[in-house]
Phi, psi and omega in degrees: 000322174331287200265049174247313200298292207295312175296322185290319220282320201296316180291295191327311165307287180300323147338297199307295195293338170308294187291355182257334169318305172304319197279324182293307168333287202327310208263352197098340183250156166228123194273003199239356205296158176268202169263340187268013191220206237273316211293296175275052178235135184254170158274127174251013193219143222199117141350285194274152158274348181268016157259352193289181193215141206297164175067009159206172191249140167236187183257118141268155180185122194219101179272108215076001184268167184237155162262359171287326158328291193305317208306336204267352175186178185256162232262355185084328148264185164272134176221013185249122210220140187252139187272151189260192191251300203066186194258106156278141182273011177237039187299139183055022170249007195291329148284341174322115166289333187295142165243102170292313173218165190285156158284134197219125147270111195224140206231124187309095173006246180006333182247345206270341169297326222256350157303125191284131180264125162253100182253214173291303180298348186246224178188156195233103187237177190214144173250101191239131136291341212248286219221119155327087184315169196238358166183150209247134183259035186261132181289111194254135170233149194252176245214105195243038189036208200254138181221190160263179180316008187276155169205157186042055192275148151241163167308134169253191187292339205228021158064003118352103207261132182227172160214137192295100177281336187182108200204230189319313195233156183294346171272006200295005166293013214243349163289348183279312173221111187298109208291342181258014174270186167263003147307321170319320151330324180308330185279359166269026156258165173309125199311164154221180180263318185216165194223115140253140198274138192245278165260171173224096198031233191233074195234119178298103161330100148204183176335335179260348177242005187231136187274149181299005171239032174059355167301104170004110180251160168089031177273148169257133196299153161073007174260157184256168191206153187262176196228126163232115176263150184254092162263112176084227206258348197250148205263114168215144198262069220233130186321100147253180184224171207269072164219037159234130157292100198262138191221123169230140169318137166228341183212142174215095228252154177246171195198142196240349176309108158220239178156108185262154188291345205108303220226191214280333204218160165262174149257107175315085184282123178296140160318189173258341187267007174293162164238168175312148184156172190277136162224124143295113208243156168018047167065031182215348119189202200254153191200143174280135163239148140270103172344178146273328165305325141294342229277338195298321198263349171285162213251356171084025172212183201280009176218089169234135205263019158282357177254115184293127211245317216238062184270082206260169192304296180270111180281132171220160175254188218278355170273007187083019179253127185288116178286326191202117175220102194302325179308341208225074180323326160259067168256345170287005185254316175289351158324283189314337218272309178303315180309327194276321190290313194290343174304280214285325167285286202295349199260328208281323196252023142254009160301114168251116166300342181292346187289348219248000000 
């Protein structure tokens, strides 16, 4: 009798969770989402200031509003936009200067809107409980649009394109592949030293189809494509799909400008000499800026390719020597300072002693 009570209690149960599944379908909800799915989606965009949260930079931006305002009750919409992370290859590295492997940021299609647009008009702002930074930190990253999850593929002598699969440690893909992509499937193959990408459905890997931060270039977002990879000689075959915004450092600057308010937060002041492009401000996340020279054409949305993004800043000649650097209020001085010194070594040595 026992175990009849137990089995009807048992049925009775699933019934129950069956028709609230149907009802939740109906409705939209998922009643199972975890923390990493809707249930754990935090809010980034914010009203109040007395919602923002210590340890991160946000954008404000309010069209026709003040932030002496916004600061004094809440503005009744969002006007506060959190600059985001997206899935980085540099964890607990976020300020490092050493490049052991390039830094690579990748931010899911689905997600790449919610990166904060920064302009003339807005402000950049950062939130401490602790502590005043002692210097602004921007990471500049250039922008190579959408691909799949891969980033920093190289050349072997014969242009052929690979990414460093188990070469020193058995995870080094993990610099490689956005472990939160459907690339990630790449890590159930057996370690090897190098994994080469051959085609993408049918477009040849090579110098020409590969971005200075080793990504696929000429993908259609959000599309899937078969991908054919090499471990040695033998050939597998794996779906992805072109739906990450792939970003790698290219430049980096430090800046000491701020202004505290009054409130929760300082205001970050952009150089004057930035140009458009992705910054990583203070190891805590990323925000677009637009110029005033861009700002007409741009199209307001998170990928537009009339604008040169990776334009850079720091000018070098073909020996890798800085030519121009804006960032570095003396550097014309140490220019003129190197010329006179480069005079003066050409002058000891056309002094012929034999002359005198």
């Amino acid at each position: 009798m026992g175990n009849r009570k137990v089995l009807l209690i048992i049925v009775i149960g699933v019934i129950v969770l069956a028709l609230g599944a149907v009802v939740a379908t109906f409705l939209g909800v998922d009643l199972f989402a975890t923390v990493s799915g809707e249930a754990g989606k935090q809010p980034d965009s914010f009203s109040s200031v007395d919602d923002l949260k210590s340890g991160k930079a946000y954008v404000w931006h309010h069209d026709g509003g003040s932030i002496e305002e916004d600061l004094k009750k809440d503005a009744g919409e969002s006007v506060f936009f959190t600059c985001i992370t997206g899935d980085y290859n540099f964890k607990n590295e976020e300020l490092g200067e050493a490049i052991e492997y390039p830094r690579s940021i990748w931010v899911k299609s689905g997600t790449d809107d919610r990166i904060p647009t920064v302009t003339s008009k807005d402000r950049l702002i950062y939130v401490s409980s602790t502590e005043v930074p002692q210097e602004i930190v921007f990471e500049r990253f250039a922008d190579y649009g959408y691909s799949i999850g891969i980033s920093n593929m190289e050349a072997d002598k014969g242009g052929h394109y690979f990414m460093t699969f188990a070469d020193v440690d058995d995870d080094d893909y993990k610099y490689f592949i956005d472990m939160n992509s459907d690339a990630s499937q790449l890590t159930e193959l057996s370690a090897i030293t190098r994994l080469y990408l051959d085609k993408v459905g049918n477009v040849k890997v090579d110098e020409k189809s590969v971005s200075d931060g080793g990504t696929v270039l000429g993908l259609k977002k959000d599309k899937k494509y078969t991908c054919e990879f090499y471990t040695g000689t033998y050939y597998q075959d794996f779906n992805l799909t072109a739906n990450i915004h792939c970003f790698g450092s290219m430049e980096r600057f430090v800046n000491y400008d701020y202004e505290f308010m009054h409130s929760n937060f300082i205001v970050i002041e952009i150089p004057e000499y930035f140009k458009s492009g992705y910054y990583f401000v203070n190891g805590v996340g990323l925000f677009r800026y637009v110029s005033d020279g861009d700002i007409s054409k741009y199209n307001g949305k998170a990928y537009d390719e009339s604008i040169d993004w990776n334009d850079p800043i720091i000018l070098y000649d073909d020996d890798g020597v800085v030519i121009y650097d804006p960032s570095d209020p003396d550097f014309e001085e140490k220019q003129r300072q190197k010329e006179i010194e480069e005079k003066s070594d050409k002058g000891d040595e056309d002094y012929d002693i034999t002359d005198e």
